[in-house]
C-alpha positions as a Markdown table, in Angstrom:
| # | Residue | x | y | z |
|---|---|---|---|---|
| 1 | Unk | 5.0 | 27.7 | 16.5 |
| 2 | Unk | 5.9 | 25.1 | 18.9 |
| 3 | Unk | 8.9 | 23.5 | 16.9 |
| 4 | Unk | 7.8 | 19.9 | 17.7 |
| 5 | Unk | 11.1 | 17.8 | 16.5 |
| 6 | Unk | 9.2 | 15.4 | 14.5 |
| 7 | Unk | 7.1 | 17.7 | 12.8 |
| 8 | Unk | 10.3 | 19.5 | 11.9 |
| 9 | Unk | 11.9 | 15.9 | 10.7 |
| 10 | Unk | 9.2 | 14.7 | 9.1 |
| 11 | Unk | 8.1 | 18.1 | 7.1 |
| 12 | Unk | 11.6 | 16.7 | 5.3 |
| 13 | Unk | 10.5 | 13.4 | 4.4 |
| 14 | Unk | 7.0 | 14.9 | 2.9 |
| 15 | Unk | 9.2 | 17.8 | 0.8 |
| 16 | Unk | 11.4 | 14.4 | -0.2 |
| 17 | Unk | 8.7 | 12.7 | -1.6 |
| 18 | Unk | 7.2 | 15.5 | -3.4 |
| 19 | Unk | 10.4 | 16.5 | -5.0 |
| 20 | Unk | 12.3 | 13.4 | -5.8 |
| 21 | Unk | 8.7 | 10.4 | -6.2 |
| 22 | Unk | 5.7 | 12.6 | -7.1 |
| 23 | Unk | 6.4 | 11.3 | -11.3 |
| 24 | Unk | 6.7 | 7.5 | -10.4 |
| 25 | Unk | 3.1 | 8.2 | -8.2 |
| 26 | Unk | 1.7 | 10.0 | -11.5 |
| 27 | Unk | 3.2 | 6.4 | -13.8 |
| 28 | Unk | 1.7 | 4.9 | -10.9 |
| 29 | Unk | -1.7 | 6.1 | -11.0 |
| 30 | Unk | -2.3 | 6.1 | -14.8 |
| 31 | Unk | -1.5 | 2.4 | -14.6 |
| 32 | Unk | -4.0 | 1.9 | -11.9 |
| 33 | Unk | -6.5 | 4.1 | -13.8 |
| 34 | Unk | -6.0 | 1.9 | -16.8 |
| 35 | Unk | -6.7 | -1.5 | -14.8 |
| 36 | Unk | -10.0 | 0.8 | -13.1 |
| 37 | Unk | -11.0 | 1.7 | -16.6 |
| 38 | Unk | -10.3 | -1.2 | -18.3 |
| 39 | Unk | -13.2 | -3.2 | -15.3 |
| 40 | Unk | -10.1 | -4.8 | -13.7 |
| 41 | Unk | -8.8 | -4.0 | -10.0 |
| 42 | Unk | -5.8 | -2.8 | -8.4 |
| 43 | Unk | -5.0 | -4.9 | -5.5 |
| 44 | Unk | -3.5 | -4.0 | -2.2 |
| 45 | Unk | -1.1 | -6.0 | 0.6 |
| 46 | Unk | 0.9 | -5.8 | 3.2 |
| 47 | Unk | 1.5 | -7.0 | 6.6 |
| 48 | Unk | 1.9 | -5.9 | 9.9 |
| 49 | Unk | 1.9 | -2.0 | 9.9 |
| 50 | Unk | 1.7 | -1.7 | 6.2 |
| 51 | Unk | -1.5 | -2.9 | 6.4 |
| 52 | Unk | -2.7 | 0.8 | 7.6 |
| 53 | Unk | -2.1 | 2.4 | 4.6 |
| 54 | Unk | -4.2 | -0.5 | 2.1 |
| 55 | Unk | -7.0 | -0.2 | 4.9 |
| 56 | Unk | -6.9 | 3.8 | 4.3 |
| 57 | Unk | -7.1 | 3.8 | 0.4 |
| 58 | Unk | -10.5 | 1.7 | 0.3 |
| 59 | Unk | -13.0 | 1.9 | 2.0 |
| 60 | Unk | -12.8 | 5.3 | 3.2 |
| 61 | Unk | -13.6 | 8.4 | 2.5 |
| 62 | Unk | -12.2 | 9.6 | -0.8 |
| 63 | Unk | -11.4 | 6.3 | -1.9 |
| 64 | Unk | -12.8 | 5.3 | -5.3 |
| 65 | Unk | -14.0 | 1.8 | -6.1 |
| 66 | Unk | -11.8 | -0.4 | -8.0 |
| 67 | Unk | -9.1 | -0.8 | -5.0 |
| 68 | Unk | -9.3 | -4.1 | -3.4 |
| 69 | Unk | -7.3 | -4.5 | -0.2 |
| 70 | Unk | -5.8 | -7.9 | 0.3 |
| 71 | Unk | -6.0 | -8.2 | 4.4 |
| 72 | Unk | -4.8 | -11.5 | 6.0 |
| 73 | Unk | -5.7 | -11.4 | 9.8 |
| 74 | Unk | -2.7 | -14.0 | 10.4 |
| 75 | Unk | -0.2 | -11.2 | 9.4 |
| 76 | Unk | -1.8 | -8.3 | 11.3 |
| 77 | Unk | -1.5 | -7.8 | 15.2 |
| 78 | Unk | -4.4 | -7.5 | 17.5 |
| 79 | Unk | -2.3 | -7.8 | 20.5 |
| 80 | Unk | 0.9 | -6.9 | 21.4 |
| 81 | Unk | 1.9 | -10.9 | 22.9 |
| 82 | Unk | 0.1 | -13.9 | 23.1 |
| 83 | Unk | -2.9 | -15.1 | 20.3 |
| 84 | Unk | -2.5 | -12.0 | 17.8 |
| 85 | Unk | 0.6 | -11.1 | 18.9 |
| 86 | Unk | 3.2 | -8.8 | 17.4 |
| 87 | Unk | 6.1 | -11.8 | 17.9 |
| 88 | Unk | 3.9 | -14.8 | 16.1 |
| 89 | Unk | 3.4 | -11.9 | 13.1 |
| 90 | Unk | 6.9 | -11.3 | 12.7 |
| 91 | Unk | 7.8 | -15.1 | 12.4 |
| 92 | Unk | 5.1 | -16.0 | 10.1 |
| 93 | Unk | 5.6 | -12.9 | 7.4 |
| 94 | Unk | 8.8 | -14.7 | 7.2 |
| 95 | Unk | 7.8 | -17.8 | 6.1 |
| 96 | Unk | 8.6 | -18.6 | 2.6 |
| 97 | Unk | 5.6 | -20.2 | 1.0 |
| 98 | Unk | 3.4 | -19.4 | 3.4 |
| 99 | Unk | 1.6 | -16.1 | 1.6 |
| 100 | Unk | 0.8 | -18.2 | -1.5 |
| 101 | Unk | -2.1 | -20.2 | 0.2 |
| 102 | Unk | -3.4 | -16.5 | 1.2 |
| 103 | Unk | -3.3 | -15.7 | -2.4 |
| 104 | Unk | -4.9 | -18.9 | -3.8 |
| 105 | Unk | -8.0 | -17.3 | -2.3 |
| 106 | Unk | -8.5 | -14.9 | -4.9 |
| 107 | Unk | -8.8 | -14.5 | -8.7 |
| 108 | Unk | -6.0 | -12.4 | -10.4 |
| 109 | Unk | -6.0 | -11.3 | -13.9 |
| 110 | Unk | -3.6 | -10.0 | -16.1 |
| 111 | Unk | -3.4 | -6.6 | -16.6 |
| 112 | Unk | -4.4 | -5.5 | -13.0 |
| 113 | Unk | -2.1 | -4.0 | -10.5 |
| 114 | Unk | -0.5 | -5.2 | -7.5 |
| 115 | Unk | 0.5 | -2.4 | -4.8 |
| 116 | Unk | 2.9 | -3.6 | -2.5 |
| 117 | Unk | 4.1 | -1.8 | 0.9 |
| 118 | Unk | 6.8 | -2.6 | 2.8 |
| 119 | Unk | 9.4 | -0.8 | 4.4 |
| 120 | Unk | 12.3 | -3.1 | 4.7 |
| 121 | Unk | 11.2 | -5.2 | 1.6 |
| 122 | Unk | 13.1 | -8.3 | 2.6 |
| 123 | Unk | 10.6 | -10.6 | 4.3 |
| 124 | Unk | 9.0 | -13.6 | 2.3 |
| 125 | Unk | 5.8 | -11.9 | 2.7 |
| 126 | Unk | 5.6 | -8.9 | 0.9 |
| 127 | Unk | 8.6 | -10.6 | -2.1 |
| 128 | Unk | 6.1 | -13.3 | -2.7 |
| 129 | Unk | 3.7 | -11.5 | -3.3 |
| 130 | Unk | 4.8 | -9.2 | -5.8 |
| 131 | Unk | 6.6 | -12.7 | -7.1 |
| 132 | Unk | 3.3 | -14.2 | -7.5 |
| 133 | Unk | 1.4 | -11.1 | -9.3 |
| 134 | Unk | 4.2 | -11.0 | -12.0 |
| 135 | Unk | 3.5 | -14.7 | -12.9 |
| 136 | Unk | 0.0 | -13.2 | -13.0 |
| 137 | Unk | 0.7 | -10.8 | -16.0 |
| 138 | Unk | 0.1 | -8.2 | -13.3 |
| 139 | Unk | 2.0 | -4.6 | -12.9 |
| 140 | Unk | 3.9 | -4.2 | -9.5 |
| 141 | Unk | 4.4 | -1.5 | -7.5 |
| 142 | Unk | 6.2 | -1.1 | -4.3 |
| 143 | Unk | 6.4 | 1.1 | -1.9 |
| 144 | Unk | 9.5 | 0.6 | 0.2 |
| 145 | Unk | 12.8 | 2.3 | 1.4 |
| 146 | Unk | 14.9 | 3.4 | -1.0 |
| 147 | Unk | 17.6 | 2.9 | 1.5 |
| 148 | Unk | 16.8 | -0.8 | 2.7 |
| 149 | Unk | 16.5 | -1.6 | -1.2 |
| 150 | Unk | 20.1 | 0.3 | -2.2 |
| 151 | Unk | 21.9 | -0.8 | 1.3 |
| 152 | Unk | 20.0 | -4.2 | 2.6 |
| 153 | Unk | 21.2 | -7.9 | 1.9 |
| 154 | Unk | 18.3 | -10.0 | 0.7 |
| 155 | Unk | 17.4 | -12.5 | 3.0 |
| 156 | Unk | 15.1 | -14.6 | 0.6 |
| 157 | Unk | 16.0 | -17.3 | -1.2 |
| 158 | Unk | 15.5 | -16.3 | -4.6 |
| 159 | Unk | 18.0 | -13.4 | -3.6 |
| 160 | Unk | 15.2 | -10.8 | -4.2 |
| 161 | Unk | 14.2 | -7.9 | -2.7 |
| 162 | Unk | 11.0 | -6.0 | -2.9 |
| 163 | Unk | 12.0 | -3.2 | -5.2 |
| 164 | Unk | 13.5 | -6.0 | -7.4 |
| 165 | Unk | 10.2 | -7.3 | -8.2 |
| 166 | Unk | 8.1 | -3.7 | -9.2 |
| 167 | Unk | 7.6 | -2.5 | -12.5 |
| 168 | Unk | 7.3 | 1.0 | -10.2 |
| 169 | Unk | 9.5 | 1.9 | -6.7 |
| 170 | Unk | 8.0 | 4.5 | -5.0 |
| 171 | Unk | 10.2 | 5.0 | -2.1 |
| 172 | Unk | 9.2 | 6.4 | 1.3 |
| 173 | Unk | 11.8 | 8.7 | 1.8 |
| 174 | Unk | 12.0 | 7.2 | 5.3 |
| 175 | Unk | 15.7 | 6.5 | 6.6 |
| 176 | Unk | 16.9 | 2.6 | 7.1 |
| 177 | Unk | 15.7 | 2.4 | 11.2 |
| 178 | Unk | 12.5 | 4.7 | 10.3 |
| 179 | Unk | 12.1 | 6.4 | 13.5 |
| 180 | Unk | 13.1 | 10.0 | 13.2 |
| 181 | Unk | 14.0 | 11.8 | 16.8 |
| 182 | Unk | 17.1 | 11.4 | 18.3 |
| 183 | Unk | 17.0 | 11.0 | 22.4 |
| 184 | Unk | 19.9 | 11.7 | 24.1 |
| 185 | Unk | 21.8 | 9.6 | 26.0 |
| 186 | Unk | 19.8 | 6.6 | 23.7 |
| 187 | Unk | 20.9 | 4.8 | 20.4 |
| 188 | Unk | 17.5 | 4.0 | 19.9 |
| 189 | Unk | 15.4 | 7.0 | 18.1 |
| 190 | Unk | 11.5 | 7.4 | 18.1 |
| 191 | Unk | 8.8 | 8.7 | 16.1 |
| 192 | Unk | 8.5 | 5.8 | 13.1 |
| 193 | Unk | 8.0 | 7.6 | 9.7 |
| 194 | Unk | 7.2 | 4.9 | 7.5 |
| 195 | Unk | 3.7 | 4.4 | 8.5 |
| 196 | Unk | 2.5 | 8.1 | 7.8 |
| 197 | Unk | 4.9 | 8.0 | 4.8 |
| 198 | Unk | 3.0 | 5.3 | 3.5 |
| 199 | Unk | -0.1 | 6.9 | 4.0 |
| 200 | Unk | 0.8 | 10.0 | 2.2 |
| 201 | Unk | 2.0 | 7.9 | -0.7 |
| 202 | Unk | -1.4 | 6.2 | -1.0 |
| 203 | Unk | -3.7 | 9.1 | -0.9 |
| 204 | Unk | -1.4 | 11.0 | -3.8 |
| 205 | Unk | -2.0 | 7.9 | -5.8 |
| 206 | Unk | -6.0 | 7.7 | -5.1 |
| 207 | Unk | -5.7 | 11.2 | -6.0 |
| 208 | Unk | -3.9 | 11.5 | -9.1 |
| 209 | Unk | -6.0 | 7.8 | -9.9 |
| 210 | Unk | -9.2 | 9.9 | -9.6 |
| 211 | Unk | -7.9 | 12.5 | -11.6 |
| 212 | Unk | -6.8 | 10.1 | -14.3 |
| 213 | Unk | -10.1 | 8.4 | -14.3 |
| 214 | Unk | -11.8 | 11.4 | -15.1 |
| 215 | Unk | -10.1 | 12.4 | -17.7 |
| 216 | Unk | -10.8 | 9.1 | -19.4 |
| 217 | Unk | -14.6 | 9.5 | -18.6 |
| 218 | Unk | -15.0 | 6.5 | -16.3 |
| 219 | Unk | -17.9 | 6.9 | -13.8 |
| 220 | Unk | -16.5 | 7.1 | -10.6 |
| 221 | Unk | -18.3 | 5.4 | -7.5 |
| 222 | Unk | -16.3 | 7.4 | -4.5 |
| 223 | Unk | -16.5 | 6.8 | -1.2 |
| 224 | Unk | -18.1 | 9.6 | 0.4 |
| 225 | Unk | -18.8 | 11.2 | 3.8 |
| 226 | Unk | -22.2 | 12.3 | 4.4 |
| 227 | Unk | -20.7 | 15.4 | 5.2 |
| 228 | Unk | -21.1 | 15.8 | 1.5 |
| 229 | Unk | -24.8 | 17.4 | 1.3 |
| 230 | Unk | -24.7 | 17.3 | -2.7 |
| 231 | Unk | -24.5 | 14.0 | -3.2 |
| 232 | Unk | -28.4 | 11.6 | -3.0 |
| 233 | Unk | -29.1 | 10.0 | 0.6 |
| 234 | Unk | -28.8 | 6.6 | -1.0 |
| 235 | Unk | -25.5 | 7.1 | -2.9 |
| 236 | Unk | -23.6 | 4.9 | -0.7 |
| 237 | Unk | -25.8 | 2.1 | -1.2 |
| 238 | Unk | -24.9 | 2.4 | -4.8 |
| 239 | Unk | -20.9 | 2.7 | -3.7 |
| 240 | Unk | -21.5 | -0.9 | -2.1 |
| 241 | Unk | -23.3 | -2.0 | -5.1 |
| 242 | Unk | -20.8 | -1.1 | -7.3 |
| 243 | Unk | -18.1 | -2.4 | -5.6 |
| 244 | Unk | -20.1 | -5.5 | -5.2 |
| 245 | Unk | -20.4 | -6.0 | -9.1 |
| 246 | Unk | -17.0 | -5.1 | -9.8 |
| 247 | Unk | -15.8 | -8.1 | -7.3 |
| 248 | Unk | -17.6 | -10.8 | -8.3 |
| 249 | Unk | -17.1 | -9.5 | -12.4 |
| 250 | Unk | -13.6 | -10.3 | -11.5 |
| 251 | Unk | -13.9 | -13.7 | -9.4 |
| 252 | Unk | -13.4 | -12.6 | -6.0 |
């Protein structure tokens, strides 16, 4: 055993949120099974690094089709400064009224479910979204810090935050500055948390959605590796195909 620090610190966050967030990501999965079932879709967004974790529920493997990321190359980073860069990001996900001209490029319905991620939960980005699913009729579920959301001023006009919004928090378990290893001699610590946090989060839901899905006898299209020998050689074509009919049923 090598005792890595942030192994150690982040073993706590994982036993955090299995103890204290694993029933809200079992209310949150039935509701996404429902909106799966019912031949709706569960949308995804978030910007900057939140986007990882909507990028790693579908299409990967695992992932079963009715997720439908929501990806806006304006708010991720492709470089660190400059065209793409980290610093333009930051300003625009701040820009209230911005994210709704994103949005106006897809069809939302009610019943469906919005999945939110953001750690801090207080830029315009992430609020109006989750803003703009509600006047949808849509369910909203964010996944945030449970610190920011109990400690942090709002910065938006409307005086929201994120977790103000949801139907569902799901909280991280990360602390407020989300890097977990102290360094001496530094105030600043390292090893962000709220990325892999996220991650873990997304796959219990995909999980427990599947699990939900079967048990209501929908017909799962999952997205498999070929690794899996049982499944036909074509059977990803029919993944694609799926996901195809599914996204244009619904307008998108």
């Amino acid at each position: 055993m090598t005792n890595l620090k942030y192994v150690e610190r982040f073993s706590e966050v994982i036993q955090s949120i299995d103890s204290t967030q694993g029933e809200k990501i079992k209310e949150a999965a039935k509701l996404c099974a429902q909106a799966i079932n019912n031949g709706n879709m569960v949308h995804l967004f978030g910007s900057g690094h939140s986007v990882l974790p909507i990028q790693d529920m579908f299409p990967r493997y695992g992932g079963v089709v009715g997720f439908h990321p929501l990806m806006d190359p304006r708010l991720m980073w492709s470089n660190v400064i400059g065209p793409g860069g980290a610093r333009e990001l930051l300003w625009i996900e701040r820009q209230e009224g911005y994210i709704r001209n994103f949005l106006q490029s897809f069809t939302f319905h009610e019943g469906e479910v919005m999945i939110v991620y953001s750690h801090g939960g207080l830029n315009a980005a992430p609020i109006e979204v989750a803003m703009y699913a509600k006047q949808k009729g849509m369910k909203v579920v964010a996944i945030t810090s449970e610190d920011n959301y109990k400690k942090a001023q709002p910065i938006h006009s409307s005086g929201n935050k994120l977790g103000d919004v949801a139907d569902i928090i799901i909280s991280n378990c990360c602390p407020l500055e989300d890097a977990l290893v102290s360094i001496p001699g530094y105030p600043q610590p390292v090893g962000g948390s709220s990325t892999v946090a996220a991650m873990v989060i997304t796959q219990c839901i995909a999980s427990e959605t599947a699990l939900e899905l079967q048990k209501m006898g929908h017909e799962m299209f999952i997205f498999v590796s070929p690794n899996v020998t049982e499944v036909p050689a074509d059977y990803m074509n029919q993944v694609y195909a799926n996901y195809t009919e599914v996204v244009k049923k619904n307008g998108n």
